[in-house]
C-alpha positions in Angstrom: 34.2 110.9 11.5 32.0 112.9 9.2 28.4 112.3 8.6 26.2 114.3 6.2 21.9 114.8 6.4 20.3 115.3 3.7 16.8 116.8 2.7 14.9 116.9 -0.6 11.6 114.8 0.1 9.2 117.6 0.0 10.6 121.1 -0.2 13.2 123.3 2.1 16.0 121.0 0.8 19.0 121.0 2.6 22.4 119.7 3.8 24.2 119.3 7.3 27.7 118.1 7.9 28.8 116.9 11.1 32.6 116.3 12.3 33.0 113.9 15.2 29.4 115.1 16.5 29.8 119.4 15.7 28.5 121.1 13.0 31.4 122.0 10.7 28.5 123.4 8.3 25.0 123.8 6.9 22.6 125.0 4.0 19.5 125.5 2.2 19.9 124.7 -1.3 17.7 127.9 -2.3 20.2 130.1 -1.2 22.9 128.7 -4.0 20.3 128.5 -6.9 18.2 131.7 -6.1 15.2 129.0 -6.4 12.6 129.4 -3.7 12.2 126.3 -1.5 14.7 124.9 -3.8 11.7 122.9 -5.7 7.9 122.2 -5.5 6.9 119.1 -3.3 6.3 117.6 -6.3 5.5 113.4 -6.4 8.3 112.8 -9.2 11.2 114.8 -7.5 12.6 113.8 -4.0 15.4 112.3 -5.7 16.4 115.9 -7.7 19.1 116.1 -4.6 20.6 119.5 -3.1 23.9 119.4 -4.5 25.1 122.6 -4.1 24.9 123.1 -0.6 26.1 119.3 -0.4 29.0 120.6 -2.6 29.3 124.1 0.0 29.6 121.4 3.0 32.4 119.6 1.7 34.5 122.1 0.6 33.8 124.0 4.2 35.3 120.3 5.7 38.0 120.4 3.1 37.0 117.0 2.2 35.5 114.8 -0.6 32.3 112.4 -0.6 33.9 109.7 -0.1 35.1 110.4 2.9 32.1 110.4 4.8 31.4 107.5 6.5 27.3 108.0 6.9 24.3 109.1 5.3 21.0 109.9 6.3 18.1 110.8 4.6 14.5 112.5 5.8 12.2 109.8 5.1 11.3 106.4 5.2 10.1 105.7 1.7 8.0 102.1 2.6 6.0 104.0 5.1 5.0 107.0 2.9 3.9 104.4 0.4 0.4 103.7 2.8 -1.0 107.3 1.8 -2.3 104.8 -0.9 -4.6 103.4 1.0 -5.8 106.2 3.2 -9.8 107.4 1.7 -9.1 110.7 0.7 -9.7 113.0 -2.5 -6.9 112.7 -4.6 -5.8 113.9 -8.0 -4.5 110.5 -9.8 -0.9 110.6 -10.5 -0.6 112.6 -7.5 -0.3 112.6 -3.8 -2.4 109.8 -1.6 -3.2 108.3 -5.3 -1.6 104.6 -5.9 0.1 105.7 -9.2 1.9 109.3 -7.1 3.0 107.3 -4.0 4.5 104.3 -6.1 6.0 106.7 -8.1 7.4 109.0 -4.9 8.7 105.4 -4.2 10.4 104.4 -6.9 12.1 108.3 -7.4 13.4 107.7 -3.6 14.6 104.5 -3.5 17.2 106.0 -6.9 18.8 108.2 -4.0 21.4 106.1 -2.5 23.1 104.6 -5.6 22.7 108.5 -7.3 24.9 109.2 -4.1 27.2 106.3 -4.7 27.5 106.9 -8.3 29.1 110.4 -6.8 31.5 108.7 -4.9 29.5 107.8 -1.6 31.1 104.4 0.3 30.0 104.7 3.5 26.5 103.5 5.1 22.7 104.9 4.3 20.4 105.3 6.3 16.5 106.3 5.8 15.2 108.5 9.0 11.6 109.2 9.4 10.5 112.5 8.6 9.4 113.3 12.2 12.1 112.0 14.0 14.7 114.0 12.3 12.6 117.2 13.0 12.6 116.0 16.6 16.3 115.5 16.5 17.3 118.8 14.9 15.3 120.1 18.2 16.4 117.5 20.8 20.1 117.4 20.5 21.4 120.9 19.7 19.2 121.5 22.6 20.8 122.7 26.3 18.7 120.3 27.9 20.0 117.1 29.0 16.4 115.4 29.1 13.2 117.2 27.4 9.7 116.5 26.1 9.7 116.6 22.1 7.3 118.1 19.6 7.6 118.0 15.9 4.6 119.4 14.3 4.2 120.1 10.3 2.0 119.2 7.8 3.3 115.7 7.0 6.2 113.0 7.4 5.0 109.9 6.1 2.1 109.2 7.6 1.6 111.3 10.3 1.4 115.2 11.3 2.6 115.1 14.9 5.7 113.1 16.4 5.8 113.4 20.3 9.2 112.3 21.7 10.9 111.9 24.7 15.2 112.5 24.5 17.3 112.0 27.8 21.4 112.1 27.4 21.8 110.3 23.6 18.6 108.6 22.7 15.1 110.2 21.5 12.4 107.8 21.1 8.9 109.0 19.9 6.1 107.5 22.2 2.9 108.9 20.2 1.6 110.3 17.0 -0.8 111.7 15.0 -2.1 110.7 12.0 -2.8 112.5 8.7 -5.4 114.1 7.9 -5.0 115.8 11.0 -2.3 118.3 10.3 -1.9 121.7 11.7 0.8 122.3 8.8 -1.8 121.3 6.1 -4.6 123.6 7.8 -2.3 126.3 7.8 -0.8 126.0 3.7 -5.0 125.3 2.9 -6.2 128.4 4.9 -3.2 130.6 3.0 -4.6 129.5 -0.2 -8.3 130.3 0.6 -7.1 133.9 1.6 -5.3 134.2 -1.9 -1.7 133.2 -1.0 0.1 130.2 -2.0 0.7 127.1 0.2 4.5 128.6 1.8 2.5 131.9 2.7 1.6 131.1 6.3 3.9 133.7 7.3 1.9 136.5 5.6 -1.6 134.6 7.3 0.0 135.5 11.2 1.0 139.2 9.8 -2.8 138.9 8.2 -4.0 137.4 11.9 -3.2 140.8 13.8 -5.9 142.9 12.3 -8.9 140.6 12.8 -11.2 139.3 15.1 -10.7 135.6 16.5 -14.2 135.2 17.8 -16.1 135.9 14.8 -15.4 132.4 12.5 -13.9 130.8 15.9 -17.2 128.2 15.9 -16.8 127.2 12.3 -13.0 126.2 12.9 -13.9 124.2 15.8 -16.7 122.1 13.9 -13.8 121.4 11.9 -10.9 121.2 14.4 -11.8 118.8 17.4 -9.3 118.3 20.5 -9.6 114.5 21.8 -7.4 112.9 24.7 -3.9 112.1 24.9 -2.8 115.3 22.7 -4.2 114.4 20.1 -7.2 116.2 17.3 -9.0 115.7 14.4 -9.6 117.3 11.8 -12.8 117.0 9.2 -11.5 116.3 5.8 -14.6 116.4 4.0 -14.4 120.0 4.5 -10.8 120.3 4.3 -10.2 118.4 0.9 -6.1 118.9 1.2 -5.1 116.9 -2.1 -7.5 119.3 -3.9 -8.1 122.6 -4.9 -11.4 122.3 -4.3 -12.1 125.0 -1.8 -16.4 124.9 -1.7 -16.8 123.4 1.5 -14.5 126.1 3.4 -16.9 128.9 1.2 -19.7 127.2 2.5 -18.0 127.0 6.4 -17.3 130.4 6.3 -20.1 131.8 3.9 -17.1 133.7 2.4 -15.9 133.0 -1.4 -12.3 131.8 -1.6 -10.3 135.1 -2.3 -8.1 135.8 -5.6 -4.7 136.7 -5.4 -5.3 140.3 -6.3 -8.6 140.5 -4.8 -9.2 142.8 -2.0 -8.4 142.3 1.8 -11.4 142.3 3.3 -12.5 142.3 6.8 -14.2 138.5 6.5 -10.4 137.4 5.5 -8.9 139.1 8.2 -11.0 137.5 10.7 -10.4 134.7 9.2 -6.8 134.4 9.6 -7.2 135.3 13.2 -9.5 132.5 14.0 -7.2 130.3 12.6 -4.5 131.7 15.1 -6.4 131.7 17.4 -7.8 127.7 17.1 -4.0 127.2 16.1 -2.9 127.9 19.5 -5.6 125.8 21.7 -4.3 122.9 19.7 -0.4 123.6 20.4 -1.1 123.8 23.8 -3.5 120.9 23.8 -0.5 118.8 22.4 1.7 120.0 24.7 0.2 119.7 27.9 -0.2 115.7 26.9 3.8 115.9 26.1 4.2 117.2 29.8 2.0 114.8 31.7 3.7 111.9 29.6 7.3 112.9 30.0 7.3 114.5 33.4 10.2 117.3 33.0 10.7 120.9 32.4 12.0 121.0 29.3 10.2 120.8 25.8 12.3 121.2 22.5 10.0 122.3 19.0 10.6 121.7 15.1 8.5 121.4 12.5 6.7 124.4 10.7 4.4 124.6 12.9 7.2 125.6 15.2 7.9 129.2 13.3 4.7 130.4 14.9 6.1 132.9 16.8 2.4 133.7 18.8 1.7 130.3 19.7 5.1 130.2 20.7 5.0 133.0 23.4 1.5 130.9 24.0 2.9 127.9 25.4 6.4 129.9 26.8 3.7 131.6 29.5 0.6 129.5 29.6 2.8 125.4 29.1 3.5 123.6 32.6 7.3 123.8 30.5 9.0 126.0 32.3 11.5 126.3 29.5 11.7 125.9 25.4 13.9 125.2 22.8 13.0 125.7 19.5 15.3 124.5 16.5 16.0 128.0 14.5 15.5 126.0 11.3 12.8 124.3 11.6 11.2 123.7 8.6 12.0 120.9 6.4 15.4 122.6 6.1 16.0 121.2 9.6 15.6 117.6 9.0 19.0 117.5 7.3 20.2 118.4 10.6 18.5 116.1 12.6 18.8 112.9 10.5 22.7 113.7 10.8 22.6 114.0 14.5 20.4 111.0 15.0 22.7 108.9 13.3 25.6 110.0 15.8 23.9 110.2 18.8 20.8 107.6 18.1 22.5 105.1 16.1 25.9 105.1 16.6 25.4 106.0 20.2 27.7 108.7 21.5 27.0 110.5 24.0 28.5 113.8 24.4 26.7 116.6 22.8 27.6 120.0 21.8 24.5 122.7 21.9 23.5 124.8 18.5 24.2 128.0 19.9 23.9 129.9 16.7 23.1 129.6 13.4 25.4 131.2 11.4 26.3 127.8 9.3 26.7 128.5 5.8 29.2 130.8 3.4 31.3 133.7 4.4 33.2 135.6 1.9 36.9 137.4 2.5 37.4 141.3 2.1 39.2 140.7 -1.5 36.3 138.1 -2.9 33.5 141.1 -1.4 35.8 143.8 -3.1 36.5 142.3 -6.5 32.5 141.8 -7.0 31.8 145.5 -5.9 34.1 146.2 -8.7 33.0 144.2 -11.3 29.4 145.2 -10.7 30.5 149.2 -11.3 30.2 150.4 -7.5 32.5 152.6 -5.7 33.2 151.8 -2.0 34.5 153.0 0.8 36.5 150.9 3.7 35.8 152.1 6.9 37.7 151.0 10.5 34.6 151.1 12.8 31.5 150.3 10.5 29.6 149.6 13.0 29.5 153.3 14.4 29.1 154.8 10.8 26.3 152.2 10.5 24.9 152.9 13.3 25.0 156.6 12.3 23.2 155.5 9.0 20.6 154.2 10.4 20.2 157.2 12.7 19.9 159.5 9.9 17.0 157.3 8.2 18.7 155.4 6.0 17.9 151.6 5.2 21.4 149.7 5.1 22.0 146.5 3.3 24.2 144.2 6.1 26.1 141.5 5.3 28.8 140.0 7.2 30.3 136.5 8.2 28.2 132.9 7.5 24.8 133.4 6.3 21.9 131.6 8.7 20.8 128.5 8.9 16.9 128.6 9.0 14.2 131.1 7.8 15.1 133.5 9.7 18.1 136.8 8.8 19.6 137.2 12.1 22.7 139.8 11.6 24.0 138.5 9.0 21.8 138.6 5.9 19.9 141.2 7.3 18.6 145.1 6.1 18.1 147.4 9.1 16.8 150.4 9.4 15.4 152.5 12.4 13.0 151.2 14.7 11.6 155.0 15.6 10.4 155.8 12.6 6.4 154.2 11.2 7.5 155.4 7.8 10.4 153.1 7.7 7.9 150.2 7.4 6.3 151.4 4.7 9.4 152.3 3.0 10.8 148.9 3.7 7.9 147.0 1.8 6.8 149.3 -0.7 10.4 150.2 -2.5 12.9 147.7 -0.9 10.7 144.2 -0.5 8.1 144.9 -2.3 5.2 143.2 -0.2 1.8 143.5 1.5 2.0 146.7 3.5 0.4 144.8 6.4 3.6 142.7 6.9 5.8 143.5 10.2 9.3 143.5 11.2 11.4 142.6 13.9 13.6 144.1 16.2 17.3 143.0 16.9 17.6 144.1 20.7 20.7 143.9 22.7 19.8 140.9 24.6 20.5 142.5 28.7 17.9 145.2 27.5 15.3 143.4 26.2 13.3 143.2 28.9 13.1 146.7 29.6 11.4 147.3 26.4 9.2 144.0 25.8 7.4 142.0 28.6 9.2 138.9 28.8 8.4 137.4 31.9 9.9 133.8 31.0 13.2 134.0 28.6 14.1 131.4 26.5 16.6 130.9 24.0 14.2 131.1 21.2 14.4 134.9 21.3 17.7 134.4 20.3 16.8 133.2 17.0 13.5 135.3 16.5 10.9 132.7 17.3 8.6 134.4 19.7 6.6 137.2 20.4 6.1 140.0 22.7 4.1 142.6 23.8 6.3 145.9 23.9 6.1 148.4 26.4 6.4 151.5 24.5 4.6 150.8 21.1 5.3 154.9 20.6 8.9 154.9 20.6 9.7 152.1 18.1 6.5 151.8 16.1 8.2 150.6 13.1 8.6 147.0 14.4 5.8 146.6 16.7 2.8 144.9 15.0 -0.7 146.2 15.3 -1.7 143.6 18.3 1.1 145.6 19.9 3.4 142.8 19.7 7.2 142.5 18.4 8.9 139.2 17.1 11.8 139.7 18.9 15.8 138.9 18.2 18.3 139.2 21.2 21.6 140.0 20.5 24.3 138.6 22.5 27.8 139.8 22.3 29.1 135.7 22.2 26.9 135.1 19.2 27.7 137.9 16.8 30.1 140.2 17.9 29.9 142.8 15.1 26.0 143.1 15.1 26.3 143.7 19.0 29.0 146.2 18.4 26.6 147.8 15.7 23.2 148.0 17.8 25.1 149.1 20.7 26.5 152.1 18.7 23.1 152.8 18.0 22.1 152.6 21.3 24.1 155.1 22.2 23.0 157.6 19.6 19.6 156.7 19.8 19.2 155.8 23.6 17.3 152.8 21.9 19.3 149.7 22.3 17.7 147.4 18.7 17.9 147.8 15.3 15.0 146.9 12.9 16.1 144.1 11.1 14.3 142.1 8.2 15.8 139.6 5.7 18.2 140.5 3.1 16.1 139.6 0.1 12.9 141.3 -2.5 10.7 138.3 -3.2 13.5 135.6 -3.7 15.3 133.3 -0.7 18.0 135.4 1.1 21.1 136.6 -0.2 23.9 134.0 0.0 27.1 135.9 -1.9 28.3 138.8 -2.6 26.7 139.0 -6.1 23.8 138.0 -4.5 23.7 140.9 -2.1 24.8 143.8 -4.8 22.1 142.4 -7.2 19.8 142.7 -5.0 21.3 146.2 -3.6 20.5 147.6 -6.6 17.0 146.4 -7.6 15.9 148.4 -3.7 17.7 151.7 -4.8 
């Protein structure tokens, strides 16, 4: 039986193919049309579905639309349709104004005969938002019953989805209510520092170099905690539907920055109160998930979830004494989780088979990567053990462009996608974002350790497998002998390596190791301010705009 998830109501869109309950594959549609986040959240295109990675999944199974017997889709298009009636400021014709949602409406409910008119037969099902975040978390999980958190900036109605999962069935048991929405505090915050609304990654980099405690009392006359997990945010300050950003100046007594304005000290601390009020929340949440479900398990999804600081938060300071976090999850995740909900939830089986990698989407044979070298004019070399002439590579300062088997699933380059480049070196950073990616100079990288040595270098008192897929944080030991991917709070985003999961990047770092005597890599996606590579043309073109 095969069963597809799909995702294009806001942005991340996506596919997921299941056979008989196992990934056969999965993919964000950026990747195949080199368009960031595949589209804009936009009110009049959740039905502009991700056909080329739905394409990618069916010729991986070898099979046609019509085969598949099942559907589902991230969103439940009748209950989006209240953020009509919410009081809010709205721009009309957009989002939580009659005339957007009606319209989001009518553009969704076009999705299931667009799909038939491509050949689908088979059943269609709409998921909610959350719940498919909560099952891309739940079921790939190692846990046979777990406490579930999906946190982002918005499903249909709601921010927050707790769930509880035991054996086959996830059922969510509270939730919390736009406007409070960690995800939409975040994406506002990045645009009153000068970013865009995806930028939340360069805000935690930003976070490192300031102060929390300076503008921590302004967020929390914005940000309250209440019982049962639950917060609230003020929304008179907050405005999210508009770009009007004069109550934050007047919170903060700081003018909304331009994009090329300078980084000042006031932004700075800014980011890292946010961080900071970010994390008491998470853990807030939490906590309430533990006293209601009573086990030792949670499982994460949901942007919020890539916070790789509040992450290591709730990994030491949670009652959990162990965490799962779903390596893609962002919106690209839902396509996952609405397929696995329908097999487990709704069609009820029960066996389940953990995610224990990501490496889900396209892989290229030796003659397809050759005949693109040679149509794009480079000369190559084949080499038996490239690993240990890699390794040597790197050793000798260079930066090497890494590509090898299925790309990721997720945000994240782990091996596959990846450029490396010595850990030992500071000036490797700089080189990395000045003349290869082309970004803030403030912005860290992480380290791909061997996974047995990880703890001799980072304190990691509690493991979890969300190191394996670079989704916490870490102080290291030694900040002196691998400066170039320790961050200026001392701490490293760490990725272990385990010879099971990737067999050639283990072999590599291990090579490494032994010339080095350190056993990681640093290790930073293959891209320069585009989604990652996905083919071989992909790779060289962006090989030669770093040279």
């Amino acid at each position: 039986m095969y069963i597809i998830g799909i995702n294009s109501a806001y942005h991340e869109s996506s596919v997921t193919l299941l056979r008989n309950g196992e990934i056969v594959a999965a993919a964000e549609e950026e990747r195949f049309t080199r368009i960031k986040h595949a589209k804009p959240a936009n009110v009049d295109n959740p039905d502009q579905l991700p056909i080329e990675a739905l394409q990618y999944c069916l010729d991986t199974a070898g099979i046609q639309i019509q085969d598949v017997e099942a559907i589902g889709y991230s969103m439940l298009p009748e209950k989006r349709l209240a953020n009509k009636d919410f009081e809010d400021y709205v721009i009309q014709g957009d989002w939580g104004s009659e005339e957007g949602e009606n319209l989001y409406l009518k553009k969704l409910q076009t999705i299931p005969s667009k799909l038939e008119s491509m050949g689908f037969n088979g059943e269609f099902h709409w998921i909610s938002h959350h719940m498919c975040h909560a099952a891309s978390a739940f079921y790939p999980s190692p846990f046979e019953e777990s406490a579930v958190l999906a946190v982002d900036g918005i499903g249909e109605t709601g921010s927050t989805l707790f769930c509880y999962g035991k054996g086959h069935e996830l059922n969510g048991f509270a939730e919390i209510e736009y406007p409070a929405s960690l995800g939409f505090l975040w994406e506002k915050i990045s645009m009153f520092l000068g970013y865009s609304e995806y930028d939340a990654c360069k805000v935690m980099g930003l976070a490192g170099y300031g102060d929390p405690n300076r503008f921590i009392d302004q967020y929390k006359s914005i940000v309250k905690l209440v019982p049962d997990g639950k917060f609230e945010l003020d929304n008179e300050v907050l405005r999210f539907r508009v770009q009007d950003f004069e109550p934050l100046e007047n919170l903060f007594s700081v003018h909304k920055r331009t994009p090329d304005g300078e980084m000042t000290q006031d932004y700075k601390d800014i980011a890292a109160a946010l961080q900071k009020v970010t994390e008491e929340t998470i853990l807030h949440m939490v906590q309430y998930a533990y006293e209601h479900c009573k086990t030792n398990a949670l499982c994460l999804a949901g942007g919020v979830a890539l916070n790789c600081v509040a992450n290591e938060i709730l990994l030491k300071q949670s009652l959990f004494e162990q965490i799962y976090i779903q390596p893609a999850a962002h919106d690209g995740g839902t396509s996952l989780g609405a397929a696995y909900y329908i097999w487990h939830h709704i069609l009820q089986n029960t066996e389940r088979v953990p995610m224990k990698n990501a490496y889900l989407g396209p892989e290229f044979t030796d003659e397809e990567i050759v005949k693109v070298i040679k149509e794009q004019g480079l000369i190559y070399n084949k080499v038996d053990e490239i690993e240990k002439e890699v390794a040597r590579l790197l050793s000798e300062q260079n930066i090497v462009a890494w590509f090898q088997g299925r790309m990721e699933f997720g945000p994240r380059a782990l091996g596959n996608r990846s450029l490396l480049a010595d850990p030992r070196k500071y000036e490797m950073r700089e080189r990395l974002n000045h003349v290869v990616k082309n970004r803030e100079d403030y912005r860290p990288f992480a380290p791909s350790v061997l996974a047995e040595e990880a703890n001799n270098w980072f304190v990691m008192d509690k493991e979890s497998s969300a190191t394996d897929f670079m989704l916490m944080s870490f102080k290291a030991k030694d900040k002196s002998k691998i400066p170039s991917v320790v961050h200026v709070d001392g701490t490293s985003r760490v990725q272990t390596v385990r010879r099971e999961a990737n067999p050639r990047y283990y072999r590599l770092i291990s090579s490494f190791y032994e010339l080095t005597g350190v056993p990681m890599v640093l290790n930073t996606s293959y891209n320069d301010r585009e989604p990652i590579v996905c083919t071989p043309f992909d790779a060289i073109k962006t090989f030669k705009k770093g040279r």
